[in-house]
C-alpha positions as CSV (number, residue, x, y, z in Angstrom):
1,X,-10.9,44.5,42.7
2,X,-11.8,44.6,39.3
3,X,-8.7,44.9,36.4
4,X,-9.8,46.3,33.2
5,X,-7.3,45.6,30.5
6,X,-6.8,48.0,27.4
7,X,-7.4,46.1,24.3
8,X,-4.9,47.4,22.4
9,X,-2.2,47.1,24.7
10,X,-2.7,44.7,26.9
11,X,-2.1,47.0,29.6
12,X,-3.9,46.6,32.9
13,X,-5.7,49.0,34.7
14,X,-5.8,48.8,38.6
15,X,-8.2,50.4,40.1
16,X,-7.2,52.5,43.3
17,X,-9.7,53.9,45.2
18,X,-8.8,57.8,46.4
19,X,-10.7,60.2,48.0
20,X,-11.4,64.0,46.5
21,X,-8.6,64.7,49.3
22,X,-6.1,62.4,47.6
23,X,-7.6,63.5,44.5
24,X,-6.8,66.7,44.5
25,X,-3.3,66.5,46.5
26,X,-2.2,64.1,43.2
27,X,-3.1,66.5,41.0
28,X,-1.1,69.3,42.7
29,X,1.5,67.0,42.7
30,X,1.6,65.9,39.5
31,X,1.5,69.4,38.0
32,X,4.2,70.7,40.4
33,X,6.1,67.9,38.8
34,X,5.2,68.2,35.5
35,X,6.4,71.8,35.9
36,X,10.1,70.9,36.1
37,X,13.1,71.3,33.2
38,X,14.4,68.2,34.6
39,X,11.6,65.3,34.2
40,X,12.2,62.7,31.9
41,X,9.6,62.7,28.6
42,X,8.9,59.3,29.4
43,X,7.7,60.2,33.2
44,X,5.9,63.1,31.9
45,X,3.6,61.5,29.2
46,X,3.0,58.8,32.2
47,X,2.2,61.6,34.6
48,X,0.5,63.2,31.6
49,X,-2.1,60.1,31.6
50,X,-2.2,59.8,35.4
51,X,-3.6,63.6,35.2
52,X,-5.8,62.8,32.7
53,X,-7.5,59.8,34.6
54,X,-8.0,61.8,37.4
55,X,-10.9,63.8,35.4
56,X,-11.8,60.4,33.3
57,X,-12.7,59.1,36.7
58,X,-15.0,62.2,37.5
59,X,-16.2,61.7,34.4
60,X,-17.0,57.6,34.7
61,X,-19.2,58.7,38.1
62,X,-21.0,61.2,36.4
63,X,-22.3,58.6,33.4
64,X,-22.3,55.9,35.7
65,X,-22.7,56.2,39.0
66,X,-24.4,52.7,40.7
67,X,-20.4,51.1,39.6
68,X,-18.8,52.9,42.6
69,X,-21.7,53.5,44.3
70,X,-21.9,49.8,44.8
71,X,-18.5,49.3,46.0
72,X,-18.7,52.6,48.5
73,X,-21.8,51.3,50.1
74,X,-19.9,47.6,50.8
75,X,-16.9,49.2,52.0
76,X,-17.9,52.1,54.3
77,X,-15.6,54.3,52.1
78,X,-17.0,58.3,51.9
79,X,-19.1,59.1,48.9
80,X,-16.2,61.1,47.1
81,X,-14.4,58.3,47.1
82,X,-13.8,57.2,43.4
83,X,-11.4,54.7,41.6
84,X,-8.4,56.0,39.7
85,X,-7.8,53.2,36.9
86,X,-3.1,53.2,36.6
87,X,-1.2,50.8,35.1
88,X,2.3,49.6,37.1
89,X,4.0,52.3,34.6
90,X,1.8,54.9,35.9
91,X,1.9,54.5,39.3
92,X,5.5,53.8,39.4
93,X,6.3,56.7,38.2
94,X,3.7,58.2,40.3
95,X,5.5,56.8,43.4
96,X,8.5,58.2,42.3
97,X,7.8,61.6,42.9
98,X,9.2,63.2,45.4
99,X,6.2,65.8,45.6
100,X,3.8,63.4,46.1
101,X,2.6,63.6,49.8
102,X,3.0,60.8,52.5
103,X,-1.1,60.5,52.8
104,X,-1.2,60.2,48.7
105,X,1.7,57.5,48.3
106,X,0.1,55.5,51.3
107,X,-3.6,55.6,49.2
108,X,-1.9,54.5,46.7
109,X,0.2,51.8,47.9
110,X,-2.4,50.5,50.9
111,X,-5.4,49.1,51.4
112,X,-7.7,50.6,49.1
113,X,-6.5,49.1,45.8
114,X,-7.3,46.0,47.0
């Protein structure tokens, strides 16, 4: 697993490794959420930038591709499989969504961050 840590911040990035399946359910989820009166601005600018890295990661395989490649070819894992950089504040309040499906949560909390 490789960390990348924001320079500015000092925030580190873990790398969790979803398919376009997850990808795609996380969105939904995030946007459903983002769609309610009640969320806290602090969980919506984290959910915000969750949403956001889901289309930076896209983005990263396009421009460079042999990274994940690489990591999908040791692992087995399907070619749409690509990592989706959080920090702990990100995927906490990720996790703490109650739209967010079983299948999703258990990417994101299992063996494939690791």
């Amino acid at each position: 697993m490789t960390m990348v840590s924001e320079p500015s911040t000092g925030v580190v990035l873990v790398p969790h490794w979803l398919s376009a399946v997850d990808r795609a359910a996380l969105a939904a989820s995030l946007e459903a959420a983002l769609a309610r009166p009640d969320l806290p601005a602090s969980t919506r600018d984290r959910l915000v930038d969750v949403l956001t890295e889901l289309h930076v990661a896209r983005a990263r395989d396009v421009v460079w591709p042999s990274s994940a490649a690489r990591v999908r070819l040791v692992t087995g894992w399907d070619t749409d499989t690509l990592p989706v950089r959080l920090s702990a504040m990100e995927l906490a309040c990720t996790l703490s969504l109650p739209e967010l499906p079983a299948a999703v949560r258990a990417a994101l909390t299992g063996g494939r961050s690791a």
